[in-house]
KEKE-3310 file (N, C-alpha, C; in steps of 0.2 Angstrom, whole numbers, plus 5000, padded with zeros to 4 digits):
npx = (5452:5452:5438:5437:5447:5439:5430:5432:5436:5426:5417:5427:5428:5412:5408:5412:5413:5409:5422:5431:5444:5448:5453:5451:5446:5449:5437:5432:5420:5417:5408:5398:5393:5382:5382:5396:5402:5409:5419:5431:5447:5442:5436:5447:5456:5448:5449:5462:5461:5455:5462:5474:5470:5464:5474:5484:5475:5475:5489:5503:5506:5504:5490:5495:5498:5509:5511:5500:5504:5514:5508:5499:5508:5513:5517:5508:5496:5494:5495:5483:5475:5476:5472:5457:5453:5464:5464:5452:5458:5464:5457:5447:5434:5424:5407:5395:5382:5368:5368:5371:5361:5351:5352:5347:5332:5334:5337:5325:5309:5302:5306:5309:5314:5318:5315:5321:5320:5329:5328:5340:5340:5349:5357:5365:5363:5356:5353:5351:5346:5343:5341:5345:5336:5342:5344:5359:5368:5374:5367:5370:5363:5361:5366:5362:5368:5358:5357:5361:5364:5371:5366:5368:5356:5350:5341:5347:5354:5346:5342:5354:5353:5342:5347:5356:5349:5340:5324:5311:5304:5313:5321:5314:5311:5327:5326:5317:5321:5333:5330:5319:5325:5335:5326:5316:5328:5333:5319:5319:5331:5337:5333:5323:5310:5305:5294:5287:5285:5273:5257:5246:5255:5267:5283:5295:5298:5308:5312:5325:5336:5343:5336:5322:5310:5306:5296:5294:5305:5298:5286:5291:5296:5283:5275:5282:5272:5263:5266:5273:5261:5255:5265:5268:5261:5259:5255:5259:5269:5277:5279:5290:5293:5308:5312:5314:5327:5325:5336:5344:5347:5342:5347:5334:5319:5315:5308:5312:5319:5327:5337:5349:5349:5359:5370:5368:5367:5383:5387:5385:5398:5406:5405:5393:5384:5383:5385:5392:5386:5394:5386:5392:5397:5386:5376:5366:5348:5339:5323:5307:5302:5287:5281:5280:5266:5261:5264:5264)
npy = (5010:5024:5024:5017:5022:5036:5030:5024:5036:5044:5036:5038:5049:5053:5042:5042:5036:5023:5016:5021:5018:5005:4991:4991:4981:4980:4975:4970:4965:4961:4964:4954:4948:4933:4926:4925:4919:4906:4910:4906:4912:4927:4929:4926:4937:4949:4944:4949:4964:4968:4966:4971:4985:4987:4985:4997:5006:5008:5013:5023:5028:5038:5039:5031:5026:5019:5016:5006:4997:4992:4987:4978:4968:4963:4950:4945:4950:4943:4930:4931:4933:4918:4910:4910:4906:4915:4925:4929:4932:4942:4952:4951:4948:4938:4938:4933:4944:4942:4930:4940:4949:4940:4941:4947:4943:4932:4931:4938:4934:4932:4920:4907:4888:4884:4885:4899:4915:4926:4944:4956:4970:4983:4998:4997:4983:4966:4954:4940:4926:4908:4901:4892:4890:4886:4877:4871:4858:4863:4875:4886:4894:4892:4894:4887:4890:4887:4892:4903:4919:4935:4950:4963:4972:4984:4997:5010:5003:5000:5012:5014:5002:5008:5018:5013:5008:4997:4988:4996:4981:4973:4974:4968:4956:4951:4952:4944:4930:4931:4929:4919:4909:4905:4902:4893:4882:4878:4874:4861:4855:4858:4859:4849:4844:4852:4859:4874:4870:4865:4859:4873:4880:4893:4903:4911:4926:4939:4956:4966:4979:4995:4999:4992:4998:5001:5004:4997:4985:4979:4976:4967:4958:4953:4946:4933:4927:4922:4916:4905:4900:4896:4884:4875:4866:4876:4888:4903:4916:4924:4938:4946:4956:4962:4967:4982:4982:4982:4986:4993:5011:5025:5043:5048:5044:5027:5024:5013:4995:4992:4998:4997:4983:4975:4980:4983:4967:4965:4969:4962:4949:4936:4923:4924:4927:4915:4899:4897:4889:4886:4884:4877:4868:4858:4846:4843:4837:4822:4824:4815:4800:4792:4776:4762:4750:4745:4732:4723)
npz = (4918:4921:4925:4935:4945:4948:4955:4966:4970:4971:4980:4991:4994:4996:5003:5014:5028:5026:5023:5032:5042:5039:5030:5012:4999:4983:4973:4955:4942:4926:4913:4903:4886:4886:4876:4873:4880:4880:4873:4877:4871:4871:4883:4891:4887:4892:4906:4907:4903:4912:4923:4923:4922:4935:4943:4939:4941:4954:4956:4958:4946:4929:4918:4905:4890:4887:4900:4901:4891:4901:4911:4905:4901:4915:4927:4936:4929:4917:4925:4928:4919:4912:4922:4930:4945:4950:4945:4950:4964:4962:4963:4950:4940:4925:4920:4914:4908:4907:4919:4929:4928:4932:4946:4954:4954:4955:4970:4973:4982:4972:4965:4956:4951:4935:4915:4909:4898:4893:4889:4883:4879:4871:4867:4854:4852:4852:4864:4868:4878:4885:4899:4912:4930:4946:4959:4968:4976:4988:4991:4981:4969:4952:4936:4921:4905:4890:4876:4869:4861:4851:4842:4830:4833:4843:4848:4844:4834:4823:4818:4810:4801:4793:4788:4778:4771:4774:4777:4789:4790:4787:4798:4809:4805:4803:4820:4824:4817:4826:4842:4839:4835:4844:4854:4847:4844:4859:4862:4854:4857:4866:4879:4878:4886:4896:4907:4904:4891:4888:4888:4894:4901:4899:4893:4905:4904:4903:4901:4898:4900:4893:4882:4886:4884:4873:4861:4847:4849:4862:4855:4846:4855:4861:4851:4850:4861:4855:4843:4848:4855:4844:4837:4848:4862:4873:4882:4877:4880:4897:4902:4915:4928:4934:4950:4958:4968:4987:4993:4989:4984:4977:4969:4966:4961:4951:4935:4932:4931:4924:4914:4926:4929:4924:4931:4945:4948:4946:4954:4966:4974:4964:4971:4977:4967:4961:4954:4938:4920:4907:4890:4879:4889:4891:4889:4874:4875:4874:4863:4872:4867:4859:4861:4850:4852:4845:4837:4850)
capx = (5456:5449:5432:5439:5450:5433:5423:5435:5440:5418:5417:5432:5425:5405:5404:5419:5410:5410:5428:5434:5447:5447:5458:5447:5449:5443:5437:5430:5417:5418:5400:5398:5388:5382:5382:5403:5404:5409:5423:5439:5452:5439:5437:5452:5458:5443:5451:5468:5463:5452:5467:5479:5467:5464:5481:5486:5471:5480:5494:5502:5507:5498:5488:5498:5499:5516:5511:5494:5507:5516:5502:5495:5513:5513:5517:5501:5491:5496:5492:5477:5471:5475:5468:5453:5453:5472:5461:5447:5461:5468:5450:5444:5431:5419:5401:5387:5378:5363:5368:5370:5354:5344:5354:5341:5328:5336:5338:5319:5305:5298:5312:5308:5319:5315:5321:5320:5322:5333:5330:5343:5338:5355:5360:5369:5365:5349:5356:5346:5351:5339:5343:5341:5339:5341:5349:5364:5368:5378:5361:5373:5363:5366:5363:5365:5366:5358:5357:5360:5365:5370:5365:5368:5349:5347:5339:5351:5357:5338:5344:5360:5350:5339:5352:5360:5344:5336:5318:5309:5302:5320:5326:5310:5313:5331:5324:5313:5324:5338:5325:5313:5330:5337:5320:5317:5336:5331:5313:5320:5337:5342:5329:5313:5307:5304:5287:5286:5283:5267:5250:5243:5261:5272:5289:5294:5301:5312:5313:5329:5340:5341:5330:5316:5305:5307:5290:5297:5307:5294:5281:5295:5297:5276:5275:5284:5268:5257:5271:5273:5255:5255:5269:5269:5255:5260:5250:5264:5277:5274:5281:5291:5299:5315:5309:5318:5328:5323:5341:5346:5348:5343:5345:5327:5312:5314:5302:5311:5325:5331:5344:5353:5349:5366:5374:5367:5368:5387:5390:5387:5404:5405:5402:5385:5382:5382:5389:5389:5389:5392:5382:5396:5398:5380:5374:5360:5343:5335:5316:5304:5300:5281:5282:5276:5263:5255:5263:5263)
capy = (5013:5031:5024:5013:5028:5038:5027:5025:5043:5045:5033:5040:5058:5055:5038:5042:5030:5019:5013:5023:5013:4998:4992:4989:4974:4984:4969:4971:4960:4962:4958:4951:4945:4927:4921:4925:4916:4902:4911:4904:4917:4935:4929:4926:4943:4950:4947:4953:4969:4971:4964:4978:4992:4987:4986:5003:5011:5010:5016:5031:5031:5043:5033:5034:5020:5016:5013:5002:4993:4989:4982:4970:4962:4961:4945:4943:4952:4936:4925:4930:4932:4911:4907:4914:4908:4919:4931:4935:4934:4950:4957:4951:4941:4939:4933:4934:4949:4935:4928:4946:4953:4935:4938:4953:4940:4924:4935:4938:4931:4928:4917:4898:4887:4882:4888:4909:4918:4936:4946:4964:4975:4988:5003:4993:4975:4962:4951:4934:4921:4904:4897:4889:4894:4881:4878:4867:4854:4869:4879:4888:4898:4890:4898:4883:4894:4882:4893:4909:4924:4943:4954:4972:4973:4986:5001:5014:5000:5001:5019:5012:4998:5012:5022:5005:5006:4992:4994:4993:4975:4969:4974:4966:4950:4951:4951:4936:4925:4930:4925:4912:4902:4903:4900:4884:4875:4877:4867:4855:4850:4858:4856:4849:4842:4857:4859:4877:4870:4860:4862:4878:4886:4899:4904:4918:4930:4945:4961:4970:4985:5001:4999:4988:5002:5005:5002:4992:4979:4976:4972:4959:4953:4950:4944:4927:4922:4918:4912:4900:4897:4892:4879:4873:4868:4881:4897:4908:4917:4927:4945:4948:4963:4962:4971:4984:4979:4986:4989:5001:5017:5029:5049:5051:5039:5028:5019:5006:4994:4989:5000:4995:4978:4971:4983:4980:4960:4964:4974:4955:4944:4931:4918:4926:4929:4909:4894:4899:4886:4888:4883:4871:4862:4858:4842:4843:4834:4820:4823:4810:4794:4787:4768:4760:4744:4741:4724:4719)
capz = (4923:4923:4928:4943:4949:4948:4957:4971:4972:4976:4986:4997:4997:4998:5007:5018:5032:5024:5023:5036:5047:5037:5024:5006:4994:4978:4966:4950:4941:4919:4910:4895:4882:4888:4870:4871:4888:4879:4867:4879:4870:4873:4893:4892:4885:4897:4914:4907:4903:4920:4930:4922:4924:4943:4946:4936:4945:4961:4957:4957:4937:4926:4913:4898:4884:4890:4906:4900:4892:4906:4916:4902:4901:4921:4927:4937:4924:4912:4926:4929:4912:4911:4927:4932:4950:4952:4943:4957:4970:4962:4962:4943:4938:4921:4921:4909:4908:4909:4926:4933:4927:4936:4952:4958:4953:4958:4977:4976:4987:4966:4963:4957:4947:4928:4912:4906:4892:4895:4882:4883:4871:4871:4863:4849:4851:4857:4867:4870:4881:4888:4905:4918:4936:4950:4967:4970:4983:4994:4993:4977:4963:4948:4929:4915:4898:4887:4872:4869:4853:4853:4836:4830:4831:4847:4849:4838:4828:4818:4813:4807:4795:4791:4783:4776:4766:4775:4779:4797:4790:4787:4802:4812:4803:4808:4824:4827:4818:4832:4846:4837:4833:4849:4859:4845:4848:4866:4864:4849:4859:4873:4885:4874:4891:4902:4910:4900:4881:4888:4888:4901:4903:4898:4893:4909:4899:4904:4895:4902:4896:4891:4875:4884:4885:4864:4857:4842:4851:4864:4850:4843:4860:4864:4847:4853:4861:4846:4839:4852:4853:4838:4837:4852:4866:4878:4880:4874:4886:4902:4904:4922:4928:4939:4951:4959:4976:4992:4997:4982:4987:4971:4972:4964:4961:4946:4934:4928:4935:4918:4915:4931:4932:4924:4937:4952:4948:4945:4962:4970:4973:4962:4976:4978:4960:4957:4949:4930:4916:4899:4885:4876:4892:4893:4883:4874:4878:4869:4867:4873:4863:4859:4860:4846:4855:4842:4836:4855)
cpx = (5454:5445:5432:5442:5443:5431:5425:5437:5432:5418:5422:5429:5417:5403:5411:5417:5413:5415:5431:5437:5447:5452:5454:5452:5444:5443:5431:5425:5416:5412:5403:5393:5387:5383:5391:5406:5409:5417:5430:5444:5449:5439:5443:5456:5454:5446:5459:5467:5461:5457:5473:5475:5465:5470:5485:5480:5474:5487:5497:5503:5500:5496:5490:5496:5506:5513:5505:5497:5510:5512:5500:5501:5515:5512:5510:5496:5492:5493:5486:5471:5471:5472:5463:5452:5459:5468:5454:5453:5466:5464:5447:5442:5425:5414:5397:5384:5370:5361:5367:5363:5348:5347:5349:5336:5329:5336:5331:5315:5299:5301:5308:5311:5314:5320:5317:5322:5321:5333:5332:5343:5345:5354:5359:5366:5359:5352:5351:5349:5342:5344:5341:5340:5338:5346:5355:5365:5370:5371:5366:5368:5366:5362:5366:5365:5365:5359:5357:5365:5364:5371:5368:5363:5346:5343:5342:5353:5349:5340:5348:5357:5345:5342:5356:5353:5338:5331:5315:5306:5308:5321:5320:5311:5319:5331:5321:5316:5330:5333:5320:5319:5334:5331:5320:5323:5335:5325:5313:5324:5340:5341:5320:5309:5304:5298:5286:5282:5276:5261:5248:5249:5266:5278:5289:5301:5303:5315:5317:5332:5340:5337:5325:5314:5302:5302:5292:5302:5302:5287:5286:5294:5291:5275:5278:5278:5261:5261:5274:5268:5255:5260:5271:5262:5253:5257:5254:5270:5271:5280:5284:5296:5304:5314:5317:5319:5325:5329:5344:5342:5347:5341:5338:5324:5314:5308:5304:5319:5329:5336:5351:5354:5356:5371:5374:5367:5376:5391:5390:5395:5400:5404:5395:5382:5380:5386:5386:5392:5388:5390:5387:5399:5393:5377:5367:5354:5339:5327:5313:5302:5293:5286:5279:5272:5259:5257:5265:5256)
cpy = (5019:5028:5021:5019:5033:5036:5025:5031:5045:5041:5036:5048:5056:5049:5034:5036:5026:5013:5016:5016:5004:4998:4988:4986:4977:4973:4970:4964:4964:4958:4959:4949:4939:4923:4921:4923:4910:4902:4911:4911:4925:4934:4930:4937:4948:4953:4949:4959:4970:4971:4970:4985:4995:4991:4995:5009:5013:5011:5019:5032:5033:5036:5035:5026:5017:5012:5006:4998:4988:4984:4976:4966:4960:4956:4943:4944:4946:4929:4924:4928:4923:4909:4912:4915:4912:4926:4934:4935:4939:4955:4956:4944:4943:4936:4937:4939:4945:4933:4934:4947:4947:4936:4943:4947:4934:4924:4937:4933:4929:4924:4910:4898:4885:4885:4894:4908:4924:4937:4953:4967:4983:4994:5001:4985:4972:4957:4944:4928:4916:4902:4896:4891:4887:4881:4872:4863:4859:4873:4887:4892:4895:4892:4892:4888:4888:4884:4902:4915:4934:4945:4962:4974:4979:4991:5006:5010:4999:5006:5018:5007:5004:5017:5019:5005:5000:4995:4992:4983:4969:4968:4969:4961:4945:4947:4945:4930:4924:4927:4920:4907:4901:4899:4889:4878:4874:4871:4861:4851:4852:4859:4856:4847:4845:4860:4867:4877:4866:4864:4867:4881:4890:4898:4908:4921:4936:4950:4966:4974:4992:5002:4995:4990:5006:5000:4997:4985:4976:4972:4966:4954:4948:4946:4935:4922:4919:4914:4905:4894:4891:4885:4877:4872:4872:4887:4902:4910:4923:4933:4945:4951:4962:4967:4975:4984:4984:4989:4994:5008:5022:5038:5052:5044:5037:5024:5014:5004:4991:4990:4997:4988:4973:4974:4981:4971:4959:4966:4966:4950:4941:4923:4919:4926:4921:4905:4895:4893:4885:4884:4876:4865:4858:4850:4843:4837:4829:4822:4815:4806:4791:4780:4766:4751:4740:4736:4717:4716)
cpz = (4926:4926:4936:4946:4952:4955:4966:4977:4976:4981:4994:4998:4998:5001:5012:5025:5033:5025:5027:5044:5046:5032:5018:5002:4989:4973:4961:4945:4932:4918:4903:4892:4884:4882:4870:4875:4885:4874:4874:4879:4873:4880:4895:4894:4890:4905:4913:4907:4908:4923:4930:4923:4932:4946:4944:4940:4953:4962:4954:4948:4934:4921:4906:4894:4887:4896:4906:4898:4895:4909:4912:4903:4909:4922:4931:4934:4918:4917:4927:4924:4911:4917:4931:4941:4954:4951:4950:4964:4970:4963:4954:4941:4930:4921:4916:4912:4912:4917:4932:4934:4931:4943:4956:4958:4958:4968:4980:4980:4977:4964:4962:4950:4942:4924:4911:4900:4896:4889:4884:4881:4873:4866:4855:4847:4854:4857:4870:4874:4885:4894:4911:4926:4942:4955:4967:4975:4988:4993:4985:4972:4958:4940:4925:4909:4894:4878:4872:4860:4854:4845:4835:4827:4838:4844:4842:4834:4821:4814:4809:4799:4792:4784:4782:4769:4767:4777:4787:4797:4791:4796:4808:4812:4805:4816:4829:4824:4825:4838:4843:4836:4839:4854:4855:4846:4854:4866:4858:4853:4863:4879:4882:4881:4895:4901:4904:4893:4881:4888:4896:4902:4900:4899:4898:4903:4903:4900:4898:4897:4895:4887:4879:4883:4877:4863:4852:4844:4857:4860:4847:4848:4863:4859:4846:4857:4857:4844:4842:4853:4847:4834:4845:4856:4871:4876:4880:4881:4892:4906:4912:4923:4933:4944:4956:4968:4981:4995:4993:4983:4980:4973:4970:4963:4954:4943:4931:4930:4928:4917:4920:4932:4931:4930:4942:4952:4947:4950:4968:4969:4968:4967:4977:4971:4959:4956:4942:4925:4908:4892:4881:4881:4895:4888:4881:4878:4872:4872:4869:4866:4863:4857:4854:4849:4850:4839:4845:4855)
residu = (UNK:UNK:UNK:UNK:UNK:UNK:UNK:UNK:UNK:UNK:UNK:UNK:UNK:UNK:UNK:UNK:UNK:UNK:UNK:UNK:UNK:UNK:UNK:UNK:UNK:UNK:UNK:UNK:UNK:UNK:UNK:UNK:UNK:UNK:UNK:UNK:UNK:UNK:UNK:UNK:UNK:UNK:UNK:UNK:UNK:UNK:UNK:UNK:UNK:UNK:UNK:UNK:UNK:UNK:UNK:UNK:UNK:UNK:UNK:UNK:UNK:UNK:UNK:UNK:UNK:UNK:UNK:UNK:UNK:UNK:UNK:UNK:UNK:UNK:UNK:UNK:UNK:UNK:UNK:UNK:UNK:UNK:UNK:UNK:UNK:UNK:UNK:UNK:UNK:UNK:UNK:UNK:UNK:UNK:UNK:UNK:UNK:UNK:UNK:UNK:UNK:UNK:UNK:UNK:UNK:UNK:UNK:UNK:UNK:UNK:UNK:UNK:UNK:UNK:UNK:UNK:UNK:UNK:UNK:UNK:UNK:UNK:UNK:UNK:UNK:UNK:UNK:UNK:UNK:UNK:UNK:UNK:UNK:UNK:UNK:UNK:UNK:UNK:UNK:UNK:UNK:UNK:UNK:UNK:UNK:UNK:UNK:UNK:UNK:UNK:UNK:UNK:UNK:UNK:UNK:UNK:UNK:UNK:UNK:UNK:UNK:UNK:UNK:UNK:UNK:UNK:UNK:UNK:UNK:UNK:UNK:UNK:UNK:UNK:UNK:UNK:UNK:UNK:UNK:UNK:UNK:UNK:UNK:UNK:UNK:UNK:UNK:UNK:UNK:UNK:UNK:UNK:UNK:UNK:UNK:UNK:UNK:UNK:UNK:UNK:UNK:UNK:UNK:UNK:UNK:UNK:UNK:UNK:UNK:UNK:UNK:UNK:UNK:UNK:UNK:UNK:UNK:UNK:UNK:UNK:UNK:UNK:UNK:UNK:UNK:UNK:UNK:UNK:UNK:UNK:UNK:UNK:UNK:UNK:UNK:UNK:UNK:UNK:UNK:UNK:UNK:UNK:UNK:UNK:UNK:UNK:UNK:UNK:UNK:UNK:UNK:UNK:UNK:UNK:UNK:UNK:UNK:UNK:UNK:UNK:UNK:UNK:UNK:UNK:UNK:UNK:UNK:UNK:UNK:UNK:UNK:UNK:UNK:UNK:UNK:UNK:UNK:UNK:UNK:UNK:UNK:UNK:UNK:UNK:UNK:UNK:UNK:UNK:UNK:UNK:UNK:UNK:UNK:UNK:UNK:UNK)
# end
């Protein structure tokens, strides 16, 4: 609620322009882990608190605990929270961290369909997610989640297993099985098919976040294509950066669009963002079958 008052109060003092002589539809988009896309009850709880913090942000009451109660039991804040499409006609929607961060990509002139790997390396958490990118009959953006998992493996959380007594081997360890066991159920059962795991081609790989740029998870993340090499007959993975939009406006020059790139894929409606589909509603894939000819 503070940060939405904030963010309204700047906009009305430094991009006065803007909304002058119009009446604004504020609406709100809530990311998430994509591996939690599929937890029902936390989306749930998700667009209730958005929908009561929106509502409570415009309007006059001080932000007290009382009054935050109030909002969550409001009658639309309840409907929202069960119905999501009630829920973006108040202004609140949830989407995958995941689908945000490819919508800059998916918006590019580098854009073509297949499956990725997102890997978000956080503060706290490394966030892995496979998916697919593909167009729709409507010409629609569509993100399958075919696999995905979030750890308390980020950046600061190394420090934390450090002084837990764990060592930099453990925590490393950790780490490739969170990505080596998400990557493998993708090329065992949830898309063995796809042109990627064959001979001459590549995983595309995305390294986003506020930690990509940490020495230590980037060696976990390259580390992926030997280890693919090596099980598989694809020449490992293929590094590609999100590049930074031509229409983003920033007060200085930056070097890297990682940090922002879930934001700026969150600042898109959700019409524009895609058709998003979650992993449990996804069936697996059988692989292919040799024939057996030889008592033909």
């Amino acid at each position: 609620t503070f940060v939405i008052r904030y963010v309204v109060g700047w906009i009305a003092k430094e991009r006065e322009a803007l909304i002058r002589d119009r009446d604004i539809a504020w609406f709100v988009n809530l990311g998430m882990a994509a591996a939690n896309y599929d937890d029902e009850n936390l989306v749930r709880q998700y667009r209730q608190i958005g929908a009561a913090a929106l509502l409570l942000a415009g309007a006059p009451d001080d932000i007290t605990i009382g009054a935050t109660a109030a909002f969550l039991a409001n009658e639309n804040v309840t409907k929202a929270a069960d119905d999501p499409e009630h829920a973006e006609q108040l202004g609140i929607a949830v989407i995958p961290e995941t689908a945000a961060e490819a919508t800059g990509f998916a918006k590019s002139t580098d854009r073509a369909a297949g499956l990725y790997l997102m890997v978000d390396i956080g503060a706290m958490t490394l966030d892995v997610c496979l998916f697919r990118l593909k167009t729709g009959k409507n010409g629609t953006d569509q993100y399958p989640i075919l696999m995905a998992d979030v750890r308390p493996l980020g950046v600061e959380a190394y420090y934390w297993h450090k002084k837990d007594g764990q060592t930099e081997e453990d925590f490393i360890q950790q780490c490739n099985y969170c990505l080596r066991n998400a990557i493998w159920k993708t090329r065992s059962k949830r898309d063995p098919k796809a042109p990627c795991w064959s001979k001459g081609n590549q995983l595309v790989t995305f390294l986003t976040g506020g930690g990509a740029e940490n020495p230590l998870h980037q060696d976990i993340a390259n580390s992926l294509g030997p280890w693919l090499r090596t099980h598989t007959e694809n020449s490992g993975i293929r590094n590609v950066t999100i590049q930074i939009p031509e229409t983003l406006e920033a007060p200085e020059p930056m070097a890297g669009f990682g940090r922002l790139s879930v934001a700026w894929g969150l600042s898109y409606p959700p019409t524009e963002i895609g058709e998003i589909k979650s992993s449990s509603k996804i069936e697996d894939i059988e692989p292919s079958k040799a024939f057996d000819i030889s008592s033909s």
